[in-house]
C-alpha positions in Angstrom: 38.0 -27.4 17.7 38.5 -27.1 21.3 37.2 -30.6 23.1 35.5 -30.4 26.1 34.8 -33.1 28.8 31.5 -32.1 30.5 30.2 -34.8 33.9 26.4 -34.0 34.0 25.1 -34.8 37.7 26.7 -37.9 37.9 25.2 -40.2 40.4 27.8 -43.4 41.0 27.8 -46.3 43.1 30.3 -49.1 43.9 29.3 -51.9 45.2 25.9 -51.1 45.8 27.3 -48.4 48.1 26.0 -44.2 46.7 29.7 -42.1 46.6 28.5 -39.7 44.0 25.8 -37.9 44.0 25.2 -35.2 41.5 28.5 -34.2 40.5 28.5 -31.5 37.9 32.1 -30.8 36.3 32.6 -28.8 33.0 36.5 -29.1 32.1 38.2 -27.9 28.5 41.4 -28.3 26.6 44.4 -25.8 28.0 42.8 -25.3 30.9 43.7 -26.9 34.6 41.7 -27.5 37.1 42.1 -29.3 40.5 40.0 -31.3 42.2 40.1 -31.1 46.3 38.2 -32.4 49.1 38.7 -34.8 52.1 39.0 -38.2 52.2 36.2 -40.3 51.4 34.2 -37.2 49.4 34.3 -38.9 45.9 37.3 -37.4 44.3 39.3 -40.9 43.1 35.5 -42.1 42.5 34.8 -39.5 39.6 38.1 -40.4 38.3 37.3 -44.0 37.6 33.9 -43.6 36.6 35.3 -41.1 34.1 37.6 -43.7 32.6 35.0 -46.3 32.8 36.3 -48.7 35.6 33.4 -51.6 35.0 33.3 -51.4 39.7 31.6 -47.9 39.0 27.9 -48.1 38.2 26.6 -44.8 37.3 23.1 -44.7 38.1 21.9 -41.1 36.6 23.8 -38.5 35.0 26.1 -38.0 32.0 29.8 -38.1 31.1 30.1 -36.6 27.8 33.0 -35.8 25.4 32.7 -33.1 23.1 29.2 -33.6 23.4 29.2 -37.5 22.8 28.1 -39.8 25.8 31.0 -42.0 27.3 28.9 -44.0 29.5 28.4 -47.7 26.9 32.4 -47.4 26.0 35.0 -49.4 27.2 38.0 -48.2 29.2 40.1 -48.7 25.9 37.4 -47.1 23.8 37.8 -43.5 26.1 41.7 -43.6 25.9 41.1 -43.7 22.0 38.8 -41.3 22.2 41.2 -39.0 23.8 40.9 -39.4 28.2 43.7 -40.3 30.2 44.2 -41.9 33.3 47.2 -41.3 35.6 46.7 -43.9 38.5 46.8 -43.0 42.6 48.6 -46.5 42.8 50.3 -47.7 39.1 50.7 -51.2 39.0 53.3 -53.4 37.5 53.5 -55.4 34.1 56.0 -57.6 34.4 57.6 -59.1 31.3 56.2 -55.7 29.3 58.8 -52.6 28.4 57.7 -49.4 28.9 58.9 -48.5 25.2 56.5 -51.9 23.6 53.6 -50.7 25.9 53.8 -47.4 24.9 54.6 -47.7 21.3 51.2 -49.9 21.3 49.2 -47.2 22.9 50.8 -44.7 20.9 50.0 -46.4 17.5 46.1 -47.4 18.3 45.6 -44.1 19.8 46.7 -42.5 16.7 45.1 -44.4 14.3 41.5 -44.0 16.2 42.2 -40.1 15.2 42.4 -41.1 11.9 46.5 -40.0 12.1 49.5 -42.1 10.0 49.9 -45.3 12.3 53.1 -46.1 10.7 55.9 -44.8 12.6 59.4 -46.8 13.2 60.7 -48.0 16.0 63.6 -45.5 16.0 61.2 -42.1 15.8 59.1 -43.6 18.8 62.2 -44.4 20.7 63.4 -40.6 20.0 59.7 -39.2 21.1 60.0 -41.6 24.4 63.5 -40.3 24.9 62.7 -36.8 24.8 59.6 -37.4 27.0 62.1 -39.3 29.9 64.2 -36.2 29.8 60.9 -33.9 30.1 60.6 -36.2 33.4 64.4 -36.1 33.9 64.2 -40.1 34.0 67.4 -41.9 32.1 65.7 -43.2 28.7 66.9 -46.5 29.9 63.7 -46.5 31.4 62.0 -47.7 27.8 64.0 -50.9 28.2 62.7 -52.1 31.8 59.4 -53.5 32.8 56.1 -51.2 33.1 56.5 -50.0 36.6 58.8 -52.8 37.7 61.4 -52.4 40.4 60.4 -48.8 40.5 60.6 -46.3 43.2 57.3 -44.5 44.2 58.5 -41.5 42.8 59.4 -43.1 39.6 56.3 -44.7 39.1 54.2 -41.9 39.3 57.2 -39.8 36.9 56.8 -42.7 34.7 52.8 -41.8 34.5 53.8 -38.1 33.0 55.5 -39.4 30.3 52.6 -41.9 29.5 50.7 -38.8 29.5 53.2 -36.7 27.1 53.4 -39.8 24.7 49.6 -40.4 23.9 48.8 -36.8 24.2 45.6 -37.1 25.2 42.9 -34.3 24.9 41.8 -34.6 28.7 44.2 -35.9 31.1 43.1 -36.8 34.7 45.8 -36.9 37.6 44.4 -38.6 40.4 47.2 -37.9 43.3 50.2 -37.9 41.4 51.8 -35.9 43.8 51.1 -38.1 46.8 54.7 -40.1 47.4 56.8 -37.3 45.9 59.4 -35.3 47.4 60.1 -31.7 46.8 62.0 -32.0 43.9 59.8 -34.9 41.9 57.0 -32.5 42.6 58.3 -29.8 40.9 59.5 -31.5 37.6 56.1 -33.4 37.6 54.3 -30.0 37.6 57.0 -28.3 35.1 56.2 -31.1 32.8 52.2 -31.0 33.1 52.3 -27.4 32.2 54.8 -27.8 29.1 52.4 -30.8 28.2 49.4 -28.2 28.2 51.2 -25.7 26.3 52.7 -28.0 23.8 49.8 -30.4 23.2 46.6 -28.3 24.4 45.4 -30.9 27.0 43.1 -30.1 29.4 44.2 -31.3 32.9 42.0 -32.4 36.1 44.3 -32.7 39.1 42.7 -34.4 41.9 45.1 -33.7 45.4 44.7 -33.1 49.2 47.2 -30.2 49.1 48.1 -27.1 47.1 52.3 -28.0 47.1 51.8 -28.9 43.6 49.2 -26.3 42.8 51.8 -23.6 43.9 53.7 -25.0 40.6 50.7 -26.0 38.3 48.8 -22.2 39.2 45.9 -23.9 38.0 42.6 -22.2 35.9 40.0 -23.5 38.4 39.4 -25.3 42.1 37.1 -27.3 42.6 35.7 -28.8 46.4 34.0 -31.6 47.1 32.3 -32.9 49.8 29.6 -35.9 49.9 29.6 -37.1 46.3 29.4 -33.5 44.2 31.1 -30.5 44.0 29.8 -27.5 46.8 32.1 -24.6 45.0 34.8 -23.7 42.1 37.1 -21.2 42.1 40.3 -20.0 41.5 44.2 -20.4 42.7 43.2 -18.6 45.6 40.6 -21.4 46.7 43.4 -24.0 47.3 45.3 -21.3 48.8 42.4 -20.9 51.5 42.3 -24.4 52.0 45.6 -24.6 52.7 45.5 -22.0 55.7 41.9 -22.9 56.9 41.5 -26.4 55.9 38.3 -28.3 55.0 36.3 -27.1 58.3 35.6 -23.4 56.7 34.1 -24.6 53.7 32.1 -27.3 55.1 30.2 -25.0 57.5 30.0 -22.4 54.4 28.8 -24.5 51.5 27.7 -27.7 53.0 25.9 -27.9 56.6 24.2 -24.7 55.6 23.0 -26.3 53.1 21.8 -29.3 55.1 19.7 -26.8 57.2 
C-alpha cells in the first residue's frame, strides 16, 4: 500500500501569533514535491507542525497519515509511524555517536512496523557505512558525536543519511540545501533520489531556490504565501520563479485574490 500524508486546511499558530492559515497539502510515497515561497510565508511552520513540535498549536484542520489523524501524537510517536524531519539548523548531542543514536532510532522504528528488532551491531555498522558513502562522508563519522565539530555542510549531509537509515515513508527537508556549496548540493540531491527509488519515500523539500531542484526534477511545486499554498505545479513552476521571482505570482494568485 502506498502511504500518503494529506495536511487538511491547517490553521497553526505559535505563540499566540496566526502563520498558517488553511494550508492544504496532499503528498505520496515516490513522489517529490517542493515547497517554495518567501520568507516569513509559513514554509518551516508547516514543517514543525507536521512533526509535532509542542510551540505549534494547530487551531483547525488536519494532518493525517494514511488516513489516521497525527495531531494527539508525540514527535516520537510520528517518526515511528513513518515522518521524518531533516532540520533547517541540526543541533548537536554531545557525548552521543552518530552510530548509538542511529542504531536506537533504527531499532524502535523497526519494531513499531512490526519488523525483526534484532539486528547486531556489525550489520547496522555495515547499513550506516554504506549510507556515509551514499553521502560520500568517511564512515568514521558513526564514531564522532551527533553533529559535533561538524561543518555546515556536514551537518546537513549527516541529515541524509539519517534519512537513508530509518527509511521513513515521508521525509520532509526543510532547507537542506541552504549552507551547501555546489558540489554538497549535488551529492545531497543524488542521494535523495536513490533514497526514493530504493526505499519508496515520499519527499517534501522546502527551499528558496530551484539549484537543488535542477538535480531533484521534482513531481510537484508548491507556492506559498500568507500561511497556505496559492498554486502547485510542475518543474517548470520553480523554474519561473527562478527567472521572475516571487513578485509574478503574488500579483497572479494572491493580491487578485485580496480584491
Amino acid at each position: 500500500m502506498v502511504s500518503v500524508l494529506e495536511v487538511k486546511d491547517l490553521w497553526v499558530s505559535v505563540e499566540g501569533k496566526e502563520i498558517l492559515r488553511g494550508t492544504n497539502l496532499v503528498l505520496k510515497q515516490g513522489e517529490i514535491h517542493a515547497l517554495m515561497g518567501p520568507n516569513g510565508s509559513g514554509k518551516s511552520t508547516l514543517a514543525y507542525a507536521i512533526m509535532g513540535h509542542p510551540k505549534y498549536s494547530v487551531e483547525r484542520g488536519d494532518i493525517l497519515l494514511d488516513g489516521e489523524s497525527l495531531l494527539e501524537l508525540s514527535p516520537d510517536q510520528r517518526s515511528k509511524k513513518g515522518i521524518f524531519l531533516a532540520f533547517q539548523y541540526p543541533i548537536e548531542i554531545s557525548g552521543v555517536t552518530m552510530a548509538n543514536f542511529l542504531r536506537r532510532a533504527y531499532l524502535a522504528v523497526r519494531a513499531e512496523g512490526g519488523a525483526n528488532s534484532k539486528v547486531s551491531v556489525a550489520e547496522f555498522q555495515s547499513i550506516l557505512n554504506r549510507n556515509f558513502q551514499l553521502l560520500k562522508m568517511e564512515p568514521s563519522f558513526s564514531r564522532r558525536y551527533v553533529n559535533e565539530g561538524f561543518s555546515g555542510g556536514e551537518k546537513k549531509r549527516g541529515e541524509i543519511v539519517q534519512l537513508a537509515t530509518l527509511r521513513p515513508k515521508i521525509a520532509i527537508l526543510d532547507e537542506t540545501d541552504s549552507g551547501l556549496d555546489i558540489d554538497s548540493v549535488r551529492i545531497v540531491a543524488d542521494a535523495v533520489r536513490d533514497i526514493v527509488q530504493r526505499d519508496g519515500t515520499g519527499v517534501l523539500v522546502i527551499t528558496h531556490y530551484a539549484r537543488i531542484l535542477n538535480y531533484l526534477r521534482p513531481d510537484f511545486v508548491h507556492v506559498m504565501f500568507n500561511g497556505r499554498v496559492v498554486v502547485s505545479g510542475g518543474f517548470e513552476l520553480a523554474q519561473e520563479l527562478e527567472r521572475k521571482g516571487y513578485v509574478d505570482i503574488e500579483s497572479k494568485y494572491v493580491l487578485n485574490t485580496k480584491q
